[in-house]
C-alpha positions in Angstrom: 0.0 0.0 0.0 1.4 3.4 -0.7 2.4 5.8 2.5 0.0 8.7 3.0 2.2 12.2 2.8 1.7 14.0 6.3 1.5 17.6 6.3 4.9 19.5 5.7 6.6 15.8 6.7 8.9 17.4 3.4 10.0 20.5 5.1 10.9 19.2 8.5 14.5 17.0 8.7 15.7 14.1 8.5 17.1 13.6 11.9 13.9 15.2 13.7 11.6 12.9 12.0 13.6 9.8 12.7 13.7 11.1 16.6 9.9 11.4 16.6 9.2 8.0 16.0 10.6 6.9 18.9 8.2 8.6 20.8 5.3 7.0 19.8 2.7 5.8 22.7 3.0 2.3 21.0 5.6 -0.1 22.6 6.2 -2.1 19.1 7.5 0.4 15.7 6.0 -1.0 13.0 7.4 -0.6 9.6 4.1 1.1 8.5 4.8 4.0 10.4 7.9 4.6 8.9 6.6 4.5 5.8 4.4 6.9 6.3 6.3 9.7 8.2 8.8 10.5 5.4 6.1 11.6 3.0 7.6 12.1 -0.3 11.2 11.7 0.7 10.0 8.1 0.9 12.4 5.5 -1.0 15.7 7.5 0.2 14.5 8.4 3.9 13.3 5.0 4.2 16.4 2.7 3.2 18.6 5.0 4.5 16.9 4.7 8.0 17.1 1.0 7.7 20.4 0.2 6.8 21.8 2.6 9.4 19.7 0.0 12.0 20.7 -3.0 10.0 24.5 -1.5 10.8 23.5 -2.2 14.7 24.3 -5.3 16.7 21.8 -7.7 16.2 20.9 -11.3 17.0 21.7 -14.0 13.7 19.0 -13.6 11.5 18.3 -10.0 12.3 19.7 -8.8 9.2 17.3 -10.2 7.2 14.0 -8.3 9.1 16.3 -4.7 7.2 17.0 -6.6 4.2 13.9 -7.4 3.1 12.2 -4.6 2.8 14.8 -2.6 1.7 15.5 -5.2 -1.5 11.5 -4.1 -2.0 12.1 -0.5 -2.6 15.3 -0.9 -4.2 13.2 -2.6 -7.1 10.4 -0.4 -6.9 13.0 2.3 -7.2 14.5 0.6 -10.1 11.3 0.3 -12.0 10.2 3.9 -11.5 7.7 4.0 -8.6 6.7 7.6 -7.8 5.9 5.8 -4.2 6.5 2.8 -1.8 4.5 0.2 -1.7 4.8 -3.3 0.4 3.1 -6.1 1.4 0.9 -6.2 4.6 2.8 -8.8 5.9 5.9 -6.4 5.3 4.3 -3.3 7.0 3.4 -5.0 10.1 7.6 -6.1 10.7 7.9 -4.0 13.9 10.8 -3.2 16.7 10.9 -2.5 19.9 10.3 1.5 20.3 12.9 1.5 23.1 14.9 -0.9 21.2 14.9 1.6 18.2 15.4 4.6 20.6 18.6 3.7 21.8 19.6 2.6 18.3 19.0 5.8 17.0 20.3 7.4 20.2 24.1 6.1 19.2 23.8 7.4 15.9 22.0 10.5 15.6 24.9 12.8 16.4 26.6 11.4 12.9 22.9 11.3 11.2 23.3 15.7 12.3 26.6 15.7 11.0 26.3 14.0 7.7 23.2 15.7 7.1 24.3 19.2 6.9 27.0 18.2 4.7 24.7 16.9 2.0 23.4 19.1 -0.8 22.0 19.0 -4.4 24.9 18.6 -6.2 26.1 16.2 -9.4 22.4 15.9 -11.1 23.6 13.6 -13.9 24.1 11.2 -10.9 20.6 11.5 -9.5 18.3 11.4 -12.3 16.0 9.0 -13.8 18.0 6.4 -15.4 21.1 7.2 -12.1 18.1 5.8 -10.1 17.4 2.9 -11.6 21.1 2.1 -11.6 21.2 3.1 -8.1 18.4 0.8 -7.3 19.5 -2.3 -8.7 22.7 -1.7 -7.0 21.0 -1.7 -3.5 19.6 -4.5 -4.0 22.6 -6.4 -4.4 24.2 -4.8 -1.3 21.0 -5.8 0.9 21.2 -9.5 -0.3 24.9 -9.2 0.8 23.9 -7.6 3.9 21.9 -10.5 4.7 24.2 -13.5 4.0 26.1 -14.8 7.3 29.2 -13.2 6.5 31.8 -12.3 9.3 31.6 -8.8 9.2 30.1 -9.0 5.9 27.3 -6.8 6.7 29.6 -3.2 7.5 30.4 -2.6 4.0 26.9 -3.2 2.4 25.5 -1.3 5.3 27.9 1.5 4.7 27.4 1.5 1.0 23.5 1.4 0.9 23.4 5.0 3.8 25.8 6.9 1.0 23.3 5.8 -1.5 20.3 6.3 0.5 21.4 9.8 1.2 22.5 10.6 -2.2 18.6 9.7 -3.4 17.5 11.7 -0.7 19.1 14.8 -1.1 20.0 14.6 -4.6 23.6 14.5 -3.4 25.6 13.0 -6.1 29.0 13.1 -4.4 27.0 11.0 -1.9 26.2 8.2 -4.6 29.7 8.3 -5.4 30.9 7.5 -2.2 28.2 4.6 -2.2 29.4 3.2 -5.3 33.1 3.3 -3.9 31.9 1.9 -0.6 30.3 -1.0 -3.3 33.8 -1.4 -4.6 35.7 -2.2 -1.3 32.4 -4.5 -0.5 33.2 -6.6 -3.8 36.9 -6.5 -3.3 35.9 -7.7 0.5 33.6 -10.4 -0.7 36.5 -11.6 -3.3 39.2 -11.9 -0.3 36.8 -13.6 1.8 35.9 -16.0 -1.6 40.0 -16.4 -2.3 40.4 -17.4 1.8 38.0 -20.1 1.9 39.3 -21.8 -1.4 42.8 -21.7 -0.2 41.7 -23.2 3.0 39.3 -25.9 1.3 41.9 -26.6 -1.2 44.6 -27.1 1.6 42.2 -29.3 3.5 41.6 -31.7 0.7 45.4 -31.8 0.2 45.8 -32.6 3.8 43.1 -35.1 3.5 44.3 -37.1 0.9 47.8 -37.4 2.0 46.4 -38.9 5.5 43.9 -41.1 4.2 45.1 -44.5 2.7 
C-alpha cells in the first residue's frame, strides 16, 4: 500500500523525523509507520533509515527483518515507482520503540553531522535512469547484507546509507561515495571468496595425503 504524505513531513528534517518515531505511545514500531512519516522523501529516507539500523548489533537472523524490505524498494526504485508500496505482511515487521530509541540514540549525532553536509549537487548522478542504476545496486548490497558473512554486513550497510542519502538529497557526491563503498564490498567479498578456497583446497590436500 502506498504511504499517505503528512503535512509538511517534506519540510521538517531528517534527523527530527527519525527522533519522533521513537516517541510514539505504542511499545512495538511497526514498519508502516515509517513508511508513512517521510512523505515524499520516501524510497531514500526509508532505506537510508534501515540500513543505518541493520549497521546495529543484532541477533543471527536480524539482518534479514532490514534486508527485506529494503531489496522491495530498491526494485520499486529501479522500475520507477513515484511511491512505496509493500506487502501487509511487510508493513506490520515492527521493533521494539525502546529498542529503536537507543539505536538511534548512538547514531544521531553522525545522522546531524552528515546531514548538513549533503546538498543538491552532481544531477547527472541523480536522475531517472542514475536511479534505476542506483536501485538495482541496493539490491545487491542488501542481499549481501543478509548473508552470514563475518563482518560481511559493515560494508553493504555503509554502502546502501551513502546511496540512500545521495537519493534523498540529490547529493551525487553521496552516490559516489556509495558506489566506492560498493567497490571495497566486492573487493571484501572476493578476499573472503579467495580465503575459503585456499583453505578448502589445503584441506583436501591434507586429507588425501592422511587417508590411505
Amino acid at each position: 500500500m502506498p504511504a499517505q504524505d503528512k503535512p509538511n513531513d517534506d519540510l521538517r528534517l531528517f534527523s527530527d523525523v527519525i527522533e519522533e518515531l521513537g516517541e510514539g505511545d505504542d511499545p512495538k514500531l511497526k514498519l508502516e509507520e515509517l513508511v508513512a512519516a517521510f512523505g515524499e522523501r520516501g524510497f531514500g529516507a526509508m532505506i537510508l533509515i534501515l540500513s543505518m539500523l541493520a549497521l546495529l548489533p543484532w541477533p543471527p537472523g536480524g539482518k534479514a527483518v532490514f534486508a527485506v524490505p529494503i531489496i522491495l524498494m530498491s526494485l520499486e526504485l529501479a522500475f520507477q515507482r513515484s511511491s512505496i508500496w509493500l506487502p501487509r505482511w511487510a508493513l506490520r515487521t515492527s521493533i521494539s520503540r525502546p529498542a529503536y530509541r537507543a539505536g538511534v540514540s548512538r547514531i544521531m549525532k553522525t545522522v546531524r553531522y552528515v546531514e548538513n553536509l549533503t546538498q543538491p549537487r552532481l544531477p547527472l548522478l541523480t536522475g531517472e535512469v542514475a536511479d534505476t542504476v542506483t536501485g538495482l545496486v541496493c539490491v545487491l548490497l542488501a542481499l549481501i547484507m543478509a548473508l552470514p558473512i563475518p563482518f560481511g554486513d559493515a560494508l553493504p550497510g555503509i554502502a546502501l546509507v551513502f546511496f540512500a542519502l545521495g537519493m534523498m538529497q540529490r547529493d551525487g557526491v553521496a552516490i559516489l561515495l556509495g558506489a566506492l563503498a560498493t567497490g571495497a564490498c566486492g573487493l571484501y567479498l572476493f578476499l573472503i571468496w579467495h580465503t575459503v578456497s585456499e583453505i578448502a583446497h589445503h584441506a583436501a590436500g591434507w586429507f588425501s595425503g592422511v587417508l590411505p
